[in-house]
N, C-alpha and C positions, 0 to 999 in steps of 0.2 A: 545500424542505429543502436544507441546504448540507451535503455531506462533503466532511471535507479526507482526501484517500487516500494513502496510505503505505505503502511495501512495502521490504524485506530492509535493516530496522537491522542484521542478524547483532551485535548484541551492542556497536556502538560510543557508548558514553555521552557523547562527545564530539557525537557527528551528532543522537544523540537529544535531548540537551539545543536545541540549534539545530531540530531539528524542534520541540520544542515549545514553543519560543520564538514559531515562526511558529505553532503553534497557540492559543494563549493572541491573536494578532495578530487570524489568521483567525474564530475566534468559532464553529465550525462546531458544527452540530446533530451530530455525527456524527463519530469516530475513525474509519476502515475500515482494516484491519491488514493487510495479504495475505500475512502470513508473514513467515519468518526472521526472527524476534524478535532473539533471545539467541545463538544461535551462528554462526560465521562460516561454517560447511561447508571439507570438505575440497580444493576447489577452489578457496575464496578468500582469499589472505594477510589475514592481523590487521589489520582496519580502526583507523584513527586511534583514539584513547581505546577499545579493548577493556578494557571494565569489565562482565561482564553482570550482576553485583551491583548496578551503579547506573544501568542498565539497569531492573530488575527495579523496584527502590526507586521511578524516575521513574514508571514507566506504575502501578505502584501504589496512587498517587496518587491518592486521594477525587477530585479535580477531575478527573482524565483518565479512571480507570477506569469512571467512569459514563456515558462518553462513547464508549465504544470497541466497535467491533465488530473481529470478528478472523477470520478464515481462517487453517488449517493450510499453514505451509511449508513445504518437503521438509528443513529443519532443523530443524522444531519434533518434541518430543517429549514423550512423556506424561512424561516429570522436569519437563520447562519447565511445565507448566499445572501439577505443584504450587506452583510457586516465584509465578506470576501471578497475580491476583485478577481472572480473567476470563477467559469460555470463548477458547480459540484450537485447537480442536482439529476442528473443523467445516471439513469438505473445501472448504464452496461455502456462498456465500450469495446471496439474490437481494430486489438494492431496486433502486427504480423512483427516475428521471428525469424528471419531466413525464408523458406516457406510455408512456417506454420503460424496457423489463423489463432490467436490468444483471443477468448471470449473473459473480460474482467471486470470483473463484477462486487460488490462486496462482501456476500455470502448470506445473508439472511434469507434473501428467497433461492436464490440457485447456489448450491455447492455442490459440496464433493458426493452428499450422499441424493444429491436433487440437482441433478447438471441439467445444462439446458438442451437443446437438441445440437450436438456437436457430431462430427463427423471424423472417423480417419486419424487421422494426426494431430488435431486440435488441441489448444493447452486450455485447460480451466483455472483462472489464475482468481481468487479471492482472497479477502481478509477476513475480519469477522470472531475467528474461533481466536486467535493471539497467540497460533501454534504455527511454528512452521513446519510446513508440509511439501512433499516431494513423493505422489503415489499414483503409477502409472493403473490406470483402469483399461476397461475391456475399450479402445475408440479415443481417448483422451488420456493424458496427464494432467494430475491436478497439481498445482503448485499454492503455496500459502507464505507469504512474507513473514510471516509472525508478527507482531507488534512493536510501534516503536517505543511505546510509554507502560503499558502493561501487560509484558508478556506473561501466557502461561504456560501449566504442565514443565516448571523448570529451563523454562527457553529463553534465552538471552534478547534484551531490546534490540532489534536490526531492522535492514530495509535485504530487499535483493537487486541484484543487478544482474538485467537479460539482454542481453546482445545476439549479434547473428548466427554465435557457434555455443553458448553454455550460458546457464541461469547459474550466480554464485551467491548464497545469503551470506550474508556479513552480519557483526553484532556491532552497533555504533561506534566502535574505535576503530572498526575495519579489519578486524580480524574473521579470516574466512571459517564459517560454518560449517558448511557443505556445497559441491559444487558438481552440478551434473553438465553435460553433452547437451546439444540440441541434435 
């Protein structure tokens, strides 16, 4: 299975159009959302095209919506899932890899430095911090998409894409990042 993963649009129509430019590219069995859809939070100045109306309108979309899975971001709120055509209010979700068990989540209550009770081989896949991240722990690999709308720490806007043999970030025009094994 291919998912392309994607975390903290907070609301800019500009980055989300160009994400889903590369998704329409990428073909992927699989949306995975990790939050902050629609708003930017009070922390992060107004990303490029703050539009969450066409924000809303895009991921709406019969083609996308059927495709998406979603996790709760510490800026989504029960107003934004009336506005969405698809659940996003579920804390954590868990899909598998080849066979490793991915727990993914947004990052505010569990991440890399507060994981959840994982075992073995397990991936901790979050959003949240708007870094991508790639750091094998004692039991777990935590992996981090970065951002599509306001990356930080210098890091380019991207999604990643995980399949049954390698996790590869990409920066919105599809040019590869980094790309490990599974």
């Amino acid at each position: 299975m291919k998912i392309m993963v994607v975390s903290d649009i907070h609301g800019s129509a500009y980055y989300c159009r160009q994400m889903l430019e590369a998704f329409e590219k990428e073909n992927p069995n699989k949306l995975l959302c990790l939050g902050d859809i629609l708003y930017h939070g009070p922390r992060n100045d107004l990303p490029e095209g703050y539009a969450p109306k066409e924000v809303i309108a895009m991921l709406n979309d019969e083609k996308v919506k059927s495709k998406i899975a979603c996790v709760r971001g510490n800026c989504d709120t029960e107003v934004d899932q009336m506005v969405l055509d698809f659940p996003i209010l579920a804390d954590y979700c868990i899909l598998f890899a080849g066979d490793r068990q991915i727990y993914a989540t947004h990052g505010h209550v569990y991440g890399e430095n507060n994981p959840p009770k994982l075992s073995g081989n397990d991936i901790l896949l979050n959003g949240h911090t708007h870094v991508p991240a790639c750091n094998q722990h004692d039991g777990y690999l935590y992996i981090n998409p970065g951002s599509v709308s306001i990356p930080k720490e210098n890091s380019h806007h991207g999604y990643m894409i995980i399949d049954d043999s390698e996790i590869t970030w990409k920066s919105l025009d599809g040019e590869i990042k980094n790309r490990i094994a599974l």
